[in-house]
C-alpha positions, -999 to 999 in steps of 0.1 A, spaced: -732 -340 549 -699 -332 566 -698 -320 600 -674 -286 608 -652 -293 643 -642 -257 648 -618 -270 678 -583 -277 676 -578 -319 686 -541 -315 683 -513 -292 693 -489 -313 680 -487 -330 643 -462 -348 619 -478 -328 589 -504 -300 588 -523 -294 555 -532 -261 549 -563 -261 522 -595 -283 522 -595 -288 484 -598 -320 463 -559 -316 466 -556 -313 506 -581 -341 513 -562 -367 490 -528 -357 505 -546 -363 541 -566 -396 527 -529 -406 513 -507 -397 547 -529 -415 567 -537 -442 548 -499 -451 539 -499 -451 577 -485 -419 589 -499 -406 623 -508 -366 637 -519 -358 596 -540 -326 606 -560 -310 578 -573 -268 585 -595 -256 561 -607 -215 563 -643 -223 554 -657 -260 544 -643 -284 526 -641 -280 485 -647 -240 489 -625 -222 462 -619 -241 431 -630 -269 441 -669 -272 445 -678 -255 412 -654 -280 390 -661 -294 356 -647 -327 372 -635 -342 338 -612 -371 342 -585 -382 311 -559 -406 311 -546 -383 280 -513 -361 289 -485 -352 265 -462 -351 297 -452 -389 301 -449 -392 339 -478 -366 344 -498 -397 327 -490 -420 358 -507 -392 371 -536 -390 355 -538 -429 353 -535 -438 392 -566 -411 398 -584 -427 376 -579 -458 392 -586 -447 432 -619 -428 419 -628 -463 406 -629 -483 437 -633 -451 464 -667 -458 466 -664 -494 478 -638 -484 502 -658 -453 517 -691 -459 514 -692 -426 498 -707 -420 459 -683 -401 442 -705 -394 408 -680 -414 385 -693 -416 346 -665 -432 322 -678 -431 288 -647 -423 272 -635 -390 258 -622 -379 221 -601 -353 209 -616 -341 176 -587 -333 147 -600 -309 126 -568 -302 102 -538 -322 91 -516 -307 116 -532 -318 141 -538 -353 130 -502 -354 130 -504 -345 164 -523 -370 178 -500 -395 159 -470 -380 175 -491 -382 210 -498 -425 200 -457 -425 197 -460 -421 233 -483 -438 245 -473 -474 237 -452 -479 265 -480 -468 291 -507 -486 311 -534 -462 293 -557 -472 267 -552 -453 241 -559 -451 202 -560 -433 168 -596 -434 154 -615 -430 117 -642 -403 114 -667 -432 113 -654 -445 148 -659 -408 158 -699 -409 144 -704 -442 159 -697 -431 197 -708 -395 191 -737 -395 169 -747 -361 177 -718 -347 159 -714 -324 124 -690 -349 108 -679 -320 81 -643 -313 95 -637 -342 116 -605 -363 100 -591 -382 130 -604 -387 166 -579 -398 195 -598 -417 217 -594 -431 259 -620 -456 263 -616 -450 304 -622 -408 304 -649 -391 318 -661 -369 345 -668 -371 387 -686 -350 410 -662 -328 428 -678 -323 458 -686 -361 461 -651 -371 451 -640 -350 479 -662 -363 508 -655 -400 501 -614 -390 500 -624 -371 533 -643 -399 549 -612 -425 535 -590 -399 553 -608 -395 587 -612 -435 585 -572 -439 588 -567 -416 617 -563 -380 599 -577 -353 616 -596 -323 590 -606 -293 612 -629 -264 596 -639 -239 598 -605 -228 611 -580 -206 594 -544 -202 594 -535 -169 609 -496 -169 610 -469 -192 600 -437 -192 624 -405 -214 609 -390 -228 644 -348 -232 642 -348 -268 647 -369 -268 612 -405 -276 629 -437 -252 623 -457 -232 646 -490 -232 630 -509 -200 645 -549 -205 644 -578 -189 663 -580 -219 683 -545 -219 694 -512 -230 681 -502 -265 665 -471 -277 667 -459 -292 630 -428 -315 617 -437 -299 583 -463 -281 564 -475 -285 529 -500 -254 510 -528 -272 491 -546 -234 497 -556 -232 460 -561 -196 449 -554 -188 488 -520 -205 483 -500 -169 476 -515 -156 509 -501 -187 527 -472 -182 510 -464 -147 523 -467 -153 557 -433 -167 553 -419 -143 529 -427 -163 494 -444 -149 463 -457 -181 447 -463 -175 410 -501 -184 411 -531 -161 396 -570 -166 396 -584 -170 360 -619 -168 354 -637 -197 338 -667 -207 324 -688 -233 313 -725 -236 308 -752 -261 313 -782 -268 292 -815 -280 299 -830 -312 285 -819 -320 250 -846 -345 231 -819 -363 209 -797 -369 246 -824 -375 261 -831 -405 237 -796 -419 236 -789 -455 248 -758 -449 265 -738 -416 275 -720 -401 252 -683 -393 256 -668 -364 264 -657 -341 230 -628 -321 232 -630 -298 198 -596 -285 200 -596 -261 174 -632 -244 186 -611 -244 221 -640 -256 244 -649 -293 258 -682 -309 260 -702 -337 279 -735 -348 285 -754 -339 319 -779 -359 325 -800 -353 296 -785 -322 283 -753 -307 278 -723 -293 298 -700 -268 277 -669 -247 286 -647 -228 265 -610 -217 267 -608 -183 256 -583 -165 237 -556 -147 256 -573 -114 249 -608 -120 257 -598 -141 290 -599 -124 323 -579 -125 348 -583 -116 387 -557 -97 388 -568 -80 421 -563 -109 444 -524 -109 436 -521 -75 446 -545 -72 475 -550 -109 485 -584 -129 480 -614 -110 496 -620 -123 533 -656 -136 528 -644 -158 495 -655 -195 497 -680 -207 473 -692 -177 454 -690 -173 419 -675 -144 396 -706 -125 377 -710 -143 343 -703 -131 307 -718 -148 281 -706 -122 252 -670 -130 263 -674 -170 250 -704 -164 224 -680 -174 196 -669 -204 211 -707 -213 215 -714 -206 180 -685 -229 171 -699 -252 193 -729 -253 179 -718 -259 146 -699 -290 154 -730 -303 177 -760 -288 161 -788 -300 191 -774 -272 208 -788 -248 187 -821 -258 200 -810 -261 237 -820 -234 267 -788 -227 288 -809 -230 322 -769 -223 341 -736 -207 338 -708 -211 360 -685 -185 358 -655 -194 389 -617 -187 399 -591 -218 389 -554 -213 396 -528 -211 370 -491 -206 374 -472 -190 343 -470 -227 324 -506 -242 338 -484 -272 353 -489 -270 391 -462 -269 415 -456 -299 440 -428 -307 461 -407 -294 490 -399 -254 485 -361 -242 485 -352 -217 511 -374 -228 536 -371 -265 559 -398 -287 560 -424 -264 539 -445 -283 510 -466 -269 482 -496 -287 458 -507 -251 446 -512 -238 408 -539 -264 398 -554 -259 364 -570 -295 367 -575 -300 404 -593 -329 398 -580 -353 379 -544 -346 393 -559 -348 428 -556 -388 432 -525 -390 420 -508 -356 434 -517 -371 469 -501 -402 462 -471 -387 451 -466 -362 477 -472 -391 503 -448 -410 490 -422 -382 488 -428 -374 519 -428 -406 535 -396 -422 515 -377 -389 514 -374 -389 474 -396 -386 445 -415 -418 439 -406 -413 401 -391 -382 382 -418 -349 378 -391 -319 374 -412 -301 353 -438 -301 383 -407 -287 406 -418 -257 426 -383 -245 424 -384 -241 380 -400 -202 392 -370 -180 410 -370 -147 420 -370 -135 379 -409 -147 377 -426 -116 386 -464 -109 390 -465 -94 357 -444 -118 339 -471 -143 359 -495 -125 346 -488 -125 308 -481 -161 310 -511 -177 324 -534 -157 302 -510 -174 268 -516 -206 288 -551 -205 291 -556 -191 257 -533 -215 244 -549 -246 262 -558 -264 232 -530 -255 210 -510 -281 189 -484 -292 207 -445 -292 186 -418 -307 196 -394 -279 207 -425 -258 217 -416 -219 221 -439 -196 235 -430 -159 236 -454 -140 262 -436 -123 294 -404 -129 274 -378 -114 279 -373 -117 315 -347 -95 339 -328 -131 338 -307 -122 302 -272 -128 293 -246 -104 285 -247 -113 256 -284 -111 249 -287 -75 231 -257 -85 208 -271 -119 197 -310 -113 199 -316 -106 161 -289 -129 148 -308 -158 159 -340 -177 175 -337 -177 212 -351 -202 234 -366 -204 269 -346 -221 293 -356 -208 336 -359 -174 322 -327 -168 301 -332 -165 265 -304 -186 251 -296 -190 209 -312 -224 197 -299 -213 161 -283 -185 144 -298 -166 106 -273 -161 79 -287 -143 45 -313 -165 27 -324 -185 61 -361 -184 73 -356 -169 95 -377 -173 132 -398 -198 155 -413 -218 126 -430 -253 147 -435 -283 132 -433 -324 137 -408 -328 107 -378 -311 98 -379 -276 92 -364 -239 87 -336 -250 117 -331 -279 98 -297 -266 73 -286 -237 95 -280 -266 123 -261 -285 102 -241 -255 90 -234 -247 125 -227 -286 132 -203 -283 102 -185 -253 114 -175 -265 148 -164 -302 140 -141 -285 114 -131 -250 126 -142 -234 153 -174 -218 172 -187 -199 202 -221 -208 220 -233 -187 251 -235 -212 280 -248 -184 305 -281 -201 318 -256 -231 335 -269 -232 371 -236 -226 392 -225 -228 427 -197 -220 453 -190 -242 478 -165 -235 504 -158 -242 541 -141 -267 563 -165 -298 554 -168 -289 517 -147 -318 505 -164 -343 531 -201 -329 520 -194 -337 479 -179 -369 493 -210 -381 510 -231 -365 479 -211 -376 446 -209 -411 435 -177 -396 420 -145 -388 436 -136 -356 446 -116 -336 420 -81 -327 431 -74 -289 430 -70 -277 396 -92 -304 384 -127 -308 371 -155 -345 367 -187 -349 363 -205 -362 394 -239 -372 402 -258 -370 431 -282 -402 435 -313 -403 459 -314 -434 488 -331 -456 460 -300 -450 439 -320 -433 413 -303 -402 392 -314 -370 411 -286 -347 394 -260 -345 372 -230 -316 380 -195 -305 368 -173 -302 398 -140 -281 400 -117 -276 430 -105 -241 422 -90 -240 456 -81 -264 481 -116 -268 500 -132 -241 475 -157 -258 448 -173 -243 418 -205 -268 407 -223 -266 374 -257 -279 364 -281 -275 340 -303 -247 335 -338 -263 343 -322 -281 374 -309 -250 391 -326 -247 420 -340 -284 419 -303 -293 424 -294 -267 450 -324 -274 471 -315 -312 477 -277 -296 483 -288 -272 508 -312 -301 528 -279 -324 528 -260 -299 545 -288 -289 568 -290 -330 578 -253 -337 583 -248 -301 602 -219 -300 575 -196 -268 578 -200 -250 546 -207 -219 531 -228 -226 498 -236 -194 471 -254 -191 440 -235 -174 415 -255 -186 385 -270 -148 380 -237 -131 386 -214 -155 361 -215 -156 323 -206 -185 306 -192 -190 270 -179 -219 251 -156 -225 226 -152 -251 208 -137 -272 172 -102 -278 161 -92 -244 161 -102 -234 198 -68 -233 209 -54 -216 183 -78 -184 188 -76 -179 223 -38 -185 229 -39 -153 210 -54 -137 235 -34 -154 268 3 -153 276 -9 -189 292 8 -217 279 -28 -237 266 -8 -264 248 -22 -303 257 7 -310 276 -1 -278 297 -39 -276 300 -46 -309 295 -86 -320 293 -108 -318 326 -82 -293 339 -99 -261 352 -76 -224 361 -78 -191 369 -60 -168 340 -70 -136 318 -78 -138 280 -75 -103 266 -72 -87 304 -104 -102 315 -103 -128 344 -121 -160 336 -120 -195 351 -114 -217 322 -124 -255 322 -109 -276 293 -142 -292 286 -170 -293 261 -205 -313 257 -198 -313 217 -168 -339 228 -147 -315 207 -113 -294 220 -133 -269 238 -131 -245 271 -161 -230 293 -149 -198 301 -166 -184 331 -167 -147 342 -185 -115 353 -216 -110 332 -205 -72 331 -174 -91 308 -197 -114 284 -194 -86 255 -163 -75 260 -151 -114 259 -171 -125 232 -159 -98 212 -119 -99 220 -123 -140 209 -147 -131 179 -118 -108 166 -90 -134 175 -106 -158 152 -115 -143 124 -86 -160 103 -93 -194 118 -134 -187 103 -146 -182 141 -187 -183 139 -216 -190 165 -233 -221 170 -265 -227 192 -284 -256 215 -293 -278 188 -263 -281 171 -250 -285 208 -275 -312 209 -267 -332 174 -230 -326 184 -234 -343 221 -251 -373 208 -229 -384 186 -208 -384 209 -227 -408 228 -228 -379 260 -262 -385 280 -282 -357 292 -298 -353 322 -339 -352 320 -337 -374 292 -313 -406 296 -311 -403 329 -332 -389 362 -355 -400 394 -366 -427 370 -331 -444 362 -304 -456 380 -270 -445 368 -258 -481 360 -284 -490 328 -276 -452 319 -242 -468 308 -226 -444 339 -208 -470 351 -174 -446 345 -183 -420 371 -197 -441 398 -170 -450 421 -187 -478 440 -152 -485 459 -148 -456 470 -143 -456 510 -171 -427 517 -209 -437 519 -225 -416 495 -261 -413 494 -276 -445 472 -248 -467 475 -262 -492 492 -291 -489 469 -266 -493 438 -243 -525 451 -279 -548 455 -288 -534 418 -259 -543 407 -260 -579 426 -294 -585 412 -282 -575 377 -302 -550 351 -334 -556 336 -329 -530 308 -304 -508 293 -299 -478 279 -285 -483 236 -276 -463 210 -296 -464 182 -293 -456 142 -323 -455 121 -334 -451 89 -358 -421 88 -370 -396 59 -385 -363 69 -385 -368 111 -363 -374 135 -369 -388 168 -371 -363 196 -375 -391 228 -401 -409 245 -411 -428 210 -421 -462 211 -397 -492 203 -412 -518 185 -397 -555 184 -415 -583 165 -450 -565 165 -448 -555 206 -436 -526 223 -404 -531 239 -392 -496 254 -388 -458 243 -366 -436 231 -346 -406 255 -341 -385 231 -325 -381 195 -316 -359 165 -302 -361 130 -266 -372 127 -249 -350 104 -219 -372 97 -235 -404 92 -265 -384 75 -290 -406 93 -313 -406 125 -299 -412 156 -315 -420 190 -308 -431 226 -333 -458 241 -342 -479 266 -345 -520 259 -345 -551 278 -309 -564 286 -321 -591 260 -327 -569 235 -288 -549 240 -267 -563 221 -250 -542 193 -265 -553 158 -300 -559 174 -329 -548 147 -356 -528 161 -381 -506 151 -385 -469 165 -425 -452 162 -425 -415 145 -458 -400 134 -474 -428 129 -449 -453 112 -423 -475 120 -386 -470 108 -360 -491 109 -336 -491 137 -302 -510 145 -280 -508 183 -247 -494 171 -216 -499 192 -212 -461 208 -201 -433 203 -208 -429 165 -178 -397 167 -150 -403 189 -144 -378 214 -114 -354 208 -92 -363 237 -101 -401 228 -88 -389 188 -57 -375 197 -49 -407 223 -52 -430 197 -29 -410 173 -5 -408 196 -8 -447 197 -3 -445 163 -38 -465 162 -69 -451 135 -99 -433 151 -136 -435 140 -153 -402 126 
C-alpha cells in the first residue's frame, strides 16, 4: 500500500510531472532510471485515480501503426521483468490474444496487417478456424474464417502495474508527492516553470501533463485547449463460469471485431467490454465545458446496461457459456480520447519547455513504452525514433470542442472497424480550415483529410463511381487516376496545393538561422531548393522548400501534416541560438495552386505580360508578378517532375485565379487533377516523400539525398557531425526503386520484402505506374541487396509478387528532358 507525502521535498526540479497515472509513474520510473536527477511527480488525489485504477489492463503487441508497435512491444517487455526488478506483482497473464475475422473483408485485413508485420520483433501470425477452436474452445465456430493471432498478448492489473513502476521510480531517486495538486502554472522568461501548489512553489526546467482526463484543465492554466474528451466505457464481469472454471490453461483474450467488444477470462469467469456505436456511446461532454468535478478520483459513471445489451447478445452468440453466466459487476468509467483515439506526446508548440502524454485511449499498454520514449526525447533532445502521427502539434487552433466532440465519438464507435488503406473518415468534416477553392471543387470530386483542409484526392467525370469507396485492391479511383495521370504528362492540369504548411522568415539572422538549420545551402534571392532539417543524430526531421523572395526575407514550405511539427523545432532553434528573426505562419492566409504538364506555360503566359520562357524563368526560380491582375509568387517547380509552377496568393484570390487559368486553357484541354495522381506522378519520378522514405527513422544519405546535403559547406548545421561518421562508417541499407509484377493490388508501403524465403526490409510507399502499366514501389534493403537488377519479392495480401531494383527514375524529370535534347542526347519516358 502506498504511502501519501502531502509535503513538498523539493522547490527546485529538472522535470515536474503533473498526473499520477500509469502514464506519469512510467515517465518518472523512466527519468530517473535513465539517470536524470530532481524528477518530481504531483498527483491531486492517489496514484492511478482517473482512468487508471478501473482499466481493462489488456496488453497487445498488435498495432496497425508500425512504430506505435515498438510501442506496444517494449511495454510488453518491462511488464515482464518489473516484478523481479521491484519486488512488486504487477498481475501479468500472457495467454495470447486473437482477432476473430468474421467476413472476407476482413480476412483480407489481417493479411494486409501480416504484410507488416514481418519486419518487426512481434510474434505474429495468420491462423485456420481449427487453430482458433484449439486455443478457444469455448467458442461458436459458425462465422469464424481466419483468426490473427500474438502468442505474447494478454492483460495486467493496473493498479499493480502502477505501484511496481512507482516503487522502480522512487528506487532511482524520483520523488511522487500526493495528495497535492497543481494550482497555477506560471511560464518564467528564461523558459523555466513556476509550479504553484498548496504546499508552496516548485521551481521546474520543464513540465510534462500526464493529467489524463484532467489534462485540458492543466492545459488552460496556460492558455491551451487540448483536444481531449471523457468517453464513457464499459465492461462487465461475470461470476464463475463451470466450463472456465474446468479449463487447463487460460484462455486468450478474443477480440470479435465485427460484434465490437473484447473478451478474457477472470479468474474463473468472464470479463467483457463493448465499443458502442457512435450513436449509442456517451460522451461527458460536461467536463470540457465546466472542467472535471472537484471531488473526481476513483468514482465510477452510473452504469447502463440497455446501452450495450446488443453487444452482449452478440457476445453471447459467439461464446455461448455466457448465456448461463450471472454478471456479479459492471464498470462503467471515464477514458480519454482525442478526435483520432491516438494520444498526444511530445513537446507543445507555443510554449518552452512544456510536455504533454495526454489523450490515452489505451493507457496501459502504451504506458511502458510512452515513458521510454518521452525519456529519451527528453534526455537526447530528439525523438528516439519517428511517431508524427503521435505529434501534439497535428490539432491547431481549427480542432474545436465540437469538432472534438464528433470525432471521438466516430472513433470509439469505429474502434473495431476494418482498416483500408487510404482510410477516410467523414465526422466533424468540414472544418473552418477550407480552401478557396473548397465550395467550387467539393462536388466534383472526393476530398481528403489532410490537418483539417479538405483537399481533392480525385475528381468525377460522367459514368465514374463516384465517392469514398475503401478497399485493399484497386477500386472506383483506380481509371479516373489514370485519366488524370494521362492528362497532365500530356497536356495540362491544375491541383489545389492550399494545405502546404508555409512560413515567413525575415530579420537580420534569417540567412545565418537556415544556415545552421539546412543541410542545404541557402538559396540566392530569386531562387528556390529543397532543404532538410536533420536532428543531432543526423536523422530526417523535415523536409522544406525554401525561396529567398527578398534579400534576408524567406518564404518556407512544408507538408500539410508536418506544419506545426516543423515550425515548433524552427521556433526552439531560434529560441536556443537567440537568433534575430521574425518568423510568421501564413499557411491559413495563402492559397496555393499548381499547374502543371507540357502545356503549363502556354496557358498562363496568356494571362502575364511576364516573359515565362525557359531562358527567362528558368526551373527552381521563384518571383513576384500578377497573372490576370492578381499578385502571386510563382515558383517554377512541381512534385509531378513535369513543367509546372506553385502559384501562391491570398486565399480571398483562389477562385478568382483558378478560374482566369481554367478559361486560359481551355484550347490547350486544361482539367483538374488530384493527390493520387500527384502521388503516381512523383514516384515515377523517383521524388521521395517525407513520412514515407524518409523521417526520424532515416538518415538522409540511404534516402538517396545525397544531392541536397552539402556536407562541405562552411556552416555547422545541426547533424553534421552525426552525418560525416555515417558516412565514414558507410551504410547498412539503402533506399531502391522497385518494379513488380502485381494483378489487382498495389503496394501502399510498409510491406514486407522477401529474399530467398527471409524477410529482408519493407516497402516506403508505392502506387501503380501508369506508363510502364506495372507496380511500382520504394523500399528499404541491405546495401548487399542494392544493386539494380536484384530479384526480390514484395508481400501484398497475403502473396508474394515478383519484384526487380530498377535504375531510377522510371520518367525523367522535365528539366532533365529538355537538357538532354538540347544535348541532342534521347531521354527515357
Amino acid at each position: 500500500k502506498e504511502t501519501p507525502s502531502r509535503s513538498l521535498v523539493k522547490d527546485r526540479a529538472d522535470t515536474v510531472i503533473i498526473g499520477g497515472g500509469c502514464i506519469g509513474v512510467s515517465l518518472a520510473y523512466h527519468l530517473a532510471k535513465a539517470g536524470l536527477k530532481d524528477v518530481v511527480l504531483l498527483e491531486k488525489s492517489e496514484l492511478t485515480a482517473g482512468s487508471t485504477w478501473h482499466a481493462a489492463g489488456l496488453t497487445t503487441y498488435f498495432h496497425p501503426g508500425i512504430n506505435l508497435k515498438k510501442i506496444h512491444y517494449y511495454s510488453i517487455k518491462l511488464y515482464e521483468k518489473l516484478e523481479e526488478e521491484t519486488g512488486q506483482a504487477v498481475g501479468f497473464h500472457q495467454p495470447g490474444s486473437i482477432r476473430i475475422a468474421s467476413t472476407p473483408t476482413r480476412v483480407d485485413e489481417f493479411k494486409y496487417q501480416m504484410t507488416r508485420t514481418g519486419w518487426h520483433s512481434t510474434e505474429q501470425y495468420l491462423i485456420t478456424p481449427e487453430k482458433v477452436q484449439e486455443l478457444f474452445p469455448l467458442l461458436n465456430m459458425d462465422k469464424v474464417l481466419a483468426g490473427l493471432y500474438n502468442p505474447g498478448d494478454g492483460h495486467i492489473d493496473p493498479y499493480s502495474l502502477t505501484m511496481a513502476l512507482a516503487a522502480g521510480a522512487r528506487k532511482y531517486g524520483a520523488q511522487l508527492n500526493y495528495p497535492v495538486q497543481v494550482t497555477n502554472l506560471n511560464s518564467r522568461s528564461d523558459g523555466t516553470w513556476e509550479v504553484e501548489t498548496p504546499f508552496g512553489v516548485i521551481q521546474a526546467k520543464r513540465i510534462v501533463n500526464t493529467a489524463g482526463f484532467w489534462a485540458r484543465d492543466v492545459g488552460k492554466m496556460i492558455g491551451l485547449q487540448h483536444p481531449v474528451i471523457p468517453v464513457h466505457h464499459q465492461y462487465v464481469v461475470t461470476s464463475t463460469i463451470p466450463e472456465v472454471k474446468a479449463l487447463k490453461s487460460e484462455l486468450p483474450v478474443i477480440r470479435d471485431l465485427e460484434g465490437s467488444y473484447y473478451l478474457r477470462q477472470e479468474r474463473d469467469g468472464l470479463l467483457f467490454g463493448p465499443y458502442e456505436s457512435q450513436e449509442k456511446m456517451k460522451l461527458q461532454d460536461s467536463w470540457v465545458t465546466d472542467g472535471v468535478p472537484p471531488g473526481f478520483g476513483k468514482e465510477l459513471f452510473e452504469s447502463d446496461l440497455d446501452r450495450i445489451m446488443e453487444y452482449i447478445e452478440t457476445a453471447m452468440e459467439m461464446v455461448p457459456v455466457l448465456k448461463k453466466a450471472d454478471i456479479i459487476n459492471t464498470i462503467a468509467g471515464p477514458i480519454t480520447y482525442s478526435p483520432d483515439i491516438l494520444p498526444m506526446v511530445g513537446p507543445h508548440l507555443g510554449v518552452r519547455n512544456y510536455w504533454v502524454a495526454i489523450g490515452f485511449g489505451y493507457g496501459i499498454i502504451h504506458a511502458g513504452g510512452i515513458g521510454k520514449y518521452l525519456s529519451d526525447w527528453i534526455l537526447e533532445g530528439e525523438p528516439p525514433f519517428d511517431l508524427i502521427e503521435l505529434d501534439p502539434n497535428r490539432y491547431g487552433k481549427w480542432t474545436t470542442t465540437e469538432y472534438t466532440a464528433a470525432k471521438a465519438r466516430e472513433s470509439y464507435g469505429f474502434n473495431n472497424i476494418v482498416g483500408y488503406p487510404k482510410e477516410e473518415r467523414f465526422a466533424g468534416r468540414p472544418t473552418e480550415r477550407t480552401s478557396g477553392l473548397y465550395n467550387l471543387l467539393k462536388s466534383k470530386c472526393s476530398m481528403g483529410f489532410h490537418a483539417g483542409w479538405e483537399q481533392p484526392h480525385w475528381f468525377y467525370k460522367p459514368g465514374d463511381e463516384t465517392g469514398y469507396k475503401p478497399s485493399f485492391r484497386r477500386t472506383n479511383w483506380f481509371d479516373p487516376v489514370g485519366r488524370e495521370y494521362k492528362q497532365v504528362m500530356e497536356k495540362v492540369g491544375v491541383i489545389d496545393l492550399s494545405p502546404f504548411g508555409k512560413f515567413k522568415i525575415k530579420g537580420s539572422d534569417s540567412v545565418k538561422l537556415l544556415d545552421h538549420l539546412f543541410a542545404n545551402v541557402v538559396p540566392k534571392v530569386g531562387s528556390t531548393n529543397i532543404s532538410h532539417m536533420l536532428t543531432p543524430r543526423g536523422k530526417v526531421y523535415a523536409e522544406l522548400t525554401v525561396s529567398q523572395l527578398h534579400p534576408g526575407e524567406f518564404m518556407l514550405v512544408t507538408g500539410s501534416g508536418s506544419e506545426l511539427h516543423d515550425l515548433r523545432w524552427i521556433e526552439e532553434k531560434v529560441i536556443r541560438g537567440g537568433y534575430k528573426v521574425e518568423i510568421e505562419n501564413i499557411t491559413d492566409e495563402m492559397g496555393v495552386l499548381g499547374i502543371a504538364g507540357p502545356y503549363a506555360r502556354q496557358v498562363l503566359q496568356k494571362l502575364t505580360n511576364e516573359d515565362l520562357s525557359d531562358g527567362s524563368f528558368k526551373f527552381l526560380q521563384s518571383r513576384h508578378l500578377k497573372l490576370s491582375d492578381i499578385a502571386v509568387t510563382a515558383i517554377r517547380i512541381s512534385y509531378t517532375g513535369e513543367l509546372g509552377w506553385e502559384l501562391y496568393h491570398r486565399k480571398e484570390d483562389s477562385v478568382a485565379l483558378y478560374s482566369a487559368i481554367m478559361e486560359a486553357g481551355q484550347k490547350e484541354g486544361i482539367d483538374n487533377f488530384g493527390t493520387y495522381a500527384l502521388n503516381a506522378l512523383r514516384l515515377e519520378k523517383g521524388f521521395r516523400a517525407w513520412g514515407a522514405e524518409m523521417n526520424c527513422d532515416t538518415n538522409p544519405l540511404e534516402a538517396g539525398l545525397d544531392y541536397f546535403v552539402k556536407l562541405n559547406k562552411p556552416a555547422d548545421f545541426t547533424g553534421k557531425q552525426a552525418l560525416k561518421q555515417i558516412k565514414e562508417k558507410g551504410l547498412k541499407r539503402r533506399l531502391v526503386y522497385l518494379i513488380m509484377e502485381t494483378d489487382n493490388v498495389d503496394p501502399e508501403g510498409n510491406e514486407s520484402v522477401w529474399h530467398n524465403g527471409k524477410v529482408v526490409g519493407n516497402t516506403t510507399s508505392g502506387s501503380f505506374s501508369y506508363s510502364a502499366q506495372r507496380s511500382l514501389a520504394f523500399a528499404y534493403v541491405p546495401i548487399e541487396l542494392s544493386n539494380t537488377g536484384q530479384k526480390l519479392e514484395v508481400e501484398l495480401l497475403g502473396k508474394n509478387y515478383p519484384a526487380t531494383i530498377i535504375q531510377e527514375p522510371l520518367v525523367q524529370t522535365e528539366p532533365t528532358r529538355t537538357r538532354l535534347q538540347r544535348k541532342g542526347e534521347s531521354h527515357k519516358i
